[in-house]
N, C-alpha and C positions, 0 to 999 in steps of 0.2 A: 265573402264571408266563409269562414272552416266551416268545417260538417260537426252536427252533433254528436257528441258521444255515446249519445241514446235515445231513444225513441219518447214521443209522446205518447202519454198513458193517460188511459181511463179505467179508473178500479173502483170499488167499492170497496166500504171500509161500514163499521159499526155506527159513525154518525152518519154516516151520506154518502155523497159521492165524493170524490178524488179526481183531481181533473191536474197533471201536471205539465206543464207546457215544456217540451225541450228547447235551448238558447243555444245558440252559436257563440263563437266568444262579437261581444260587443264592444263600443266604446263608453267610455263613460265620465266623469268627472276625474276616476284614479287612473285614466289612459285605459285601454287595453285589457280587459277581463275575459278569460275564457271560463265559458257556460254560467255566468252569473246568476242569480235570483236576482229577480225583479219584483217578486209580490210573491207573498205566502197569507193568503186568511181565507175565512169565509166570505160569500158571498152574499148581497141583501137578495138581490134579483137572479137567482142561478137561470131562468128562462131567460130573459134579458139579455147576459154576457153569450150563452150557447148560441140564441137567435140571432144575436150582432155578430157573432166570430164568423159563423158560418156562412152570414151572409159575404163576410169582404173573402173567405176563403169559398165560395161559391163563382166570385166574380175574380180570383186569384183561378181559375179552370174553366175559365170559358171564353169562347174565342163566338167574339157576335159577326165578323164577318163574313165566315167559311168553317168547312170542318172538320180541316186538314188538321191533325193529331197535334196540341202541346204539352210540354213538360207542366206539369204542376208545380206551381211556386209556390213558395209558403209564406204568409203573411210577415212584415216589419211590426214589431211593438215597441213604442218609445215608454220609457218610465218619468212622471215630471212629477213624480212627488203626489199629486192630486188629483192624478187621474192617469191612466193607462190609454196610449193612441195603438191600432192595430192598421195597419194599410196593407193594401194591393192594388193589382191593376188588372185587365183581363188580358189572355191570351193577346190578343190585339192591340193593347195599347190603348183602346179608346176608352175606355170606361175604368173610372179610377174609385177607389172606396176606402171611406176607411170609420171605424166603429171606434166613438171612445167613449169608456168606461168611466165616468166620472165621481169624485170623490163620496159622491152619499150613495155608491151603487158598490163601494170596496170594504162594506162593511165595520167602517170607524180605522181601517190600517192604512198607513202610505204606501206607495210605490219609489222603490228605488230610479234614480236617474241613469238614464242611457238608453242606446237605440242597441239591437239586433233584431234576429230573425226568428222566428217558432213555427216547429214542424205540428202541421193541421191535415193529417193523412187521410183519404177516402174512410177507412174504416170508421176513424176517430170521430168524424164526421158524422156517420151514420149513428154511431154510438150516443155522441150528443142531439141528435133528433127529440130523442125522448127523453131530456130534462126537463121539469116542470117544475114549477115556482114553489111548489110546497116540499122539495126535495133539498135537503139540502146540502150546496156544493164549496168543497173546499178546491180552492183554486192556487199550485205552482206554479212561477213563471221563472223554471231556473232548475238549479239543483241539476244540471245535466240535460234536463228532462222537459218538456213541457204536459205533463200527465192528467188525465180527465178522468176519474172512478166512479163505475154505477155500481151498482148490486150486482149486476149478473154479467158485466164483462170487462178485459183490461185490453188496451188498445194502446201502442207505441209507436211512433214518428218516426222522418230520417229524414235530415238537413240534404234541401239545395244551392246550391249558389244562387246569387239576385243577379239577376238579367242586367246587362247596360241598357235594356230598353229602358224599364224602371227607373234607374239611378235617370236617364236622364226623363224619363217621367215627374219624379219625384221632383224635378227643378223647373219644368215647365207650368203642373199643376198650379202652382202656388200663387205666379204670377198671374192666371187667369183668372181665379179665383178674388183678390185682391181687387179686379175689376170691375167685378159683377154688379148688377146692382139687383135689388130685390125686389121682385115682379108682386109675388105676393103668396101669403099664409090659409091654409086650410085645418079646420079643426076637427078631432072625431070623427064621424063620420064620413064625411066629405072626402077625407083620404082615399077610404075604398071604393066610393062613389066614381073620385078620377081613377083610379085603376081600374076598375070593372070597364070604363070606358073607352080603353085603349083597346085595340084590336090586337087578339091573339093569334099571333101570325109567326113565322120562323122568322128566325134572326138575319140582319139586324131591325127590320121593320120600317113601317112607312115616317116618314118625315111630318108630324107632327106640328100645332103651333097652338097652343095653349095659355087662356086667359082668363084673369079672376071675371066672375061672373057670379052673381045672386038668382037660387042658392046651393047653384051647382059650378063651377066652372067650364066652360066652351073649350071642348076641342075641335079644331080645324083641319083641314088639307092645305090650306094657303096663310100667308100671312095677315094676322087683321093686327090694329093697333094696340098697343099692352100685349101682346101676348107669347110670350118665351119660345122660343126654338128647341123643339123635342125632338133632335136628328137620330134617325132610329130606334123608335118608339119602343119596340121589344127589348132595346140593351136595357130601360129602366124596370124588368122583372128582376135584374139583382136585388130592389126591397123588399119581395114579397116573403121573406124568413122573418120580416120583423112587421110584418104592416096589422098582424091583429096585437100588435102590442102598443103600435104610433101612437103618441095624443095630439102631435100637431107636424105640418109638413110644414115649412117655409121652403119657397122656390125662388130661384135667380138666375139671373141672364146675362149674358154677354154678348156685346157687340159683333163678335165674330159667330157666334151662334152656339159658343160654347152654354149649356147649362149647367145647372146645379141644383140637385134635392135632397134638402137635410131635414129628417125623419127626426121627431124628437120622441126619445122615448124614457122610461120612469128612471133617472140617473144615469142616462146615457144619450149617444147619438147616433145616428147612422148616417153619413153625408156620400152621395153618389156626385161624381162629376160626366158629363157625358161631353164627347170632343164634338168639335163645331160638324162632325160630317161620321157619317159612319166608318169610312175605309180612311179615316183620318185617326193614326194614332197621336198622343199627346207628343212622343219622342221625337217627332223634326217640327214643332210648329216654331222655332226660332226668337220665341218671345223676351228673350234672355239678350239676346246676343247685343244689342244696341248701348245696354248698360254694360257688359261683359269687353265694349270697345275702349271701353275708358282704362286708360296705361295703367292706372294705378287700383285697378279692379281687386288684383289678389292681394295686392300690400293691404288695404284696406279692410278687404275681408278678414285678411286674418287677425288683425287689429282689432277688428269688431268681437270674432271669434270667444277672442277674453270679455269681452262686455257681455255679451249676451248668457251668456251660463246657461244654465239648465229649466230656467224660470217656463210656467207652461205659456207665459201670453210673452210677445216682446213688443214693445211702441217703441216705432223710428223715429217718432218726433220726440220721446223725452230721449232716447237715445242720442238725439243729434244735440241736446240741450249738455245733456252729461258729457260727452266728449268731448263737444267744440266744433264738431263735425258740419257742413253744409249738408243742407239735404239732399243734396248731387252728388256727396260722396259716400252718402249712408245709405241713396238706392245704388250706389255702384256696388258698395262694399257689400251687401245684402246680397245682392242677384249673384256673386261670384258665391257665395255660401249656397244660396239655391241652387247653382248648376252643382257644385258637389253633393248636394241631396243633405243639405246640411239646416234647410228650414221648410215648413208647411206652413198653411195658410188657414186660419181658422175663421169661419164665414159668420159665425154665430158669435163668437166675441172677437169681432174684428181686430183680429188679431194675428201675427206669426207667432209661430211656436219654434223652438229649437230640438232639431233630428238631427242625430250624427252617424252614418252609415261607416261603417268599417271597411274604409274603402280608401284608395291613395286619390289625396285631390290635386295629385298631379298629372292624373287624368280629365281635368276639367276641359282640357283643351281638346283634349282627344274625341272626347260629345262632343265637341263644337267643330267638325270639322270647317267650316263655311266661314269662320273666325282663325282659323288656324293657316286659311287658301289665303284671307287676305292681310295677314300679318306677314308670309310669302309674297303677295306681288304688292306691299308698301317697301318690306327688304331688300327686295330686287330690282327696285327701280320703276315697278308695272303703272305708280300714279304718278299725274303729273299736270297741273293746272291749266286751262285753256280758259283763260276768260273770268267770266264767271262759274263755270264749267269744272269740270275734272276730264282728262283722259286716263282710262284704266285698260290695261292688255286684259285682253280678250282669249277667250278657249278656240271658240267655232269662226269670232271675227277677229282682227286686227286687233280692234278695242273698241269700248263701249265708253257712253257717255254718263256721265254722272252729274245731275243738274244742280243748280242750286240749291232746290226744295228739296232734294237727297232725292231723286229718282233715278233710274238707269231703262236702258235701251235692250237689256240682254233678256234671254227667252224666260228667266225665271220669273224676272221681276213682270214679265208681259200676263204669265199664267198666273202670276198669284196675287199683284199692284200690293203685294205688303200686308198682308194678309197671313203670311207664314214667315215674319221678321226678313232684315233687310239681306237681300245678295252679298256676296263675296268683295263684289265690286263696291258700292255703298259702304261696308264698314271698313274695306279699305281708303277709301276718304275720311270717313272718320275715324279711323285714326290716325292720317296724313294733319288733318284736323288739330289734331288733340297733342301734334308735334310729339307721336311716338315712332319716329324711325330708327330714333334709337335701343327702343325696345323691342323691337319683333327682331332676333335672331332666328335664322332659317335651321340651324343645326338643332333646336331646340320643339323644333316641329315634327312631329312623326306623323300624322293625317296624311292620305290620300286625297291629294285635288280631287274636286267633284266638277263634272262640266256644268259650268257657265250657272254656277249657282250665288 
């Protein structure tokens, strides 16, 4: 993404405050816009939007595994017409956020469609602290600017580029989320009750495992039955900007130990993802790549591309009805648009949504190194059928086996049994499989081999 032309501001003006957000140029429905508006009005909930902003730009500067110095990144805000998304990710990659503004919290105005980025500076930040609900704030997302106005100061921004961690954050998120399933809801009170009850300890914190229970919820040290996986207890203090505003928590889980806590609060939401492991960022867990094997991944994506529009919810099953499409080809086509950071996952209306990061997706590949090693040794000859079996060349051995059931012998798949999506070796069978040797041209790869991944 380019840099802003100007800083995000906060001023005061005669009604209120002034809050104007600087944009990057983004994409959007007429291609290509630089520094667009995305929203101009008042606000119903000005404590609300400051509380959620601050929270995902809170968790956009903070690194839970260590406290080696990062760059401050500035939050993605999509426009869908009926609501405003803000995302981030922490320093680390493990903890993903993102605050959306919803249509009875935008004061009766729409939001224009498209994705970029807004500069949320330290100062700006501090400056938004002390908004309060009976203040009232007019809210920029554009105009050069992303600017915030109190009474007594003005406070301006300045655009970063988005990380490739991100971008390939933003493609892995979505699919784990999609997976979860929902352990269970706390109301009111009970919110602050499970917080108060997490140990306040430096980051990233002890490993957690929490379950509904009457009429408090159980937290543990070990695993009991029902109860969700809270790996690094302390990365979930990124909610506490919003938690005397919550009226309800719903929490979820996933198999791999990934969680999920979405805060709901008056016209808005605040959804935290937390990765299966602390020192585990979302950018290599590989979850993409199996659909990402199939030859006809990007045709399809970008076929979809025009289906999908700007809508804030999208269903892949009326999707596959409208097309024609198999539902094989509509989770292929899907996940190639995920790896370009080109959809989110929304937990609460189980739904995707459509983001379009201003970015070339013909770096889809380039994330994918481990996809790009075995599109290389199906091109070169490296598979080659033994049985019921596969032989695959090998980094450290000769070659490695690839079974039936898609499993292999090499040291990745021994450390992780699939767990962090399949080796090199593996999707080079499937796509031996899928009779793509015609498609993996090697001139067409620019990746660095990874050993025996």
């Amino acid at each position: 993404m380019s840099t802003y032309v100007a800083e995000s501001q906060l001023a005061s003006s005669r009604e209120g405050w002034e809050l104007d957000l600087a944009t990057a140029w983004a994409r959007t429905p007429d291609g290509i816009v630089e520094n667009p508006e995305f929203f101009t009005g008042f606000l119903d909930r000005p404590d609300v939007f400051a509380a959620g902003l601050l929270a995902v730009a809170d968790v956009a500067s903070t690194r839970y595994v260590d406290t080696s110095p990062i760059v401050i990144r500035d939050p993605v805000v999509t426009g869908s017409g009926d609501r405003l998304r803000f995302e981030s990710f922490s320093g680390c990659n493990g903890v993903y956020a993102r605050f959306d503004l919803l249509s009875g919290g935008l004061g009766g105005n729409r939001a224009s469609f498209g994705t970029t980025n807004v500069d949320v500076s330290p100062p700006l930040r501090m400056a938004m602290a002390g908004i309060s609900r009976a203040e009232p704030l007019h809210l920029s997302v554009g105009h050069d600017e992303l600017v915030a106005s109190t009474f007594d100061e003005t406070h301006v921004e300045r655009k970063v580029a988005l990380p490739d961690r991100w971008v390939r954050g933003f493609a892995e998120v979505p699919l784990t989320t999609e997976l979860m399933r929902p352990v269970g809801t706390l109301v009111g009170p009970q919110i602050g009750q499970l917080m108060a009850s997490l140990p306040r300890v430096a980051a990233p914190g002890p490993d957690l495992y929490v379950r509904p229970y009457r009429p408090r919820w159980l937290v543990a040290r070990t695993p009991t039955p029902g109860a969700v996986h809270l790996a690094g207890a302390t990365r979930l203090r990124g909610c506490e900007r919003v938690l005397r505003l919550a009226t309800k928590l719903d929490v979820y889980g996933a198999d791999n130990g990934a969680s999920a806590w979405v805060f709901e609060l008056p016209s808005a939401r605040l959804t935290l993802v937390l990765s299966p492991e602390p020192f585990r960022g979302f950018s290599g867990e590989g979850s993409l790549l199996t659909f990402l094997a199939h030859p006809e991944a990007e045709r399809l994506g970008m076929e979809l591309l025009d289906e999908i529009g700007w809508e804030s919810t999208i269903d892949p099953g009326e999707m596959a009805v409208r097309t024609g499409r198999s539902d094989a080809e509509i989770s292929s086509g899907l996940a190639w648009l995920a790896a370009s950071g080109r959809l989110g996952y929304d937990l609460t209306d189980r739904s995707w949504f459509h983001r379009e990061l201003p970015i070339d997706p013909a770096k889809v590949l380039r994330r994918n190194p481990r996809l790009a090693d075995a599109q290389k040794l199906l091109a070169s000859g490296g598979v080659s059928p033994d049985g019921a079996s596969w032989r695959v060349r090998g980094s450290s051995e000769p070659y490695y086996t690839v079974s039936e059931d898609l499993t292999c012998t090499c040291r990745w798949e021994e450390r992780h049994h699939g767990t962090r999506g399949p080796c090199k070796h593996i999707l080079a069978v499937l796509l031996h499989r899928e009779g793509a040797a015609d498609e993996a041209s090697p001139s067409s790869l620019s990746s660095t081999p990874s050993p025996d991944q």
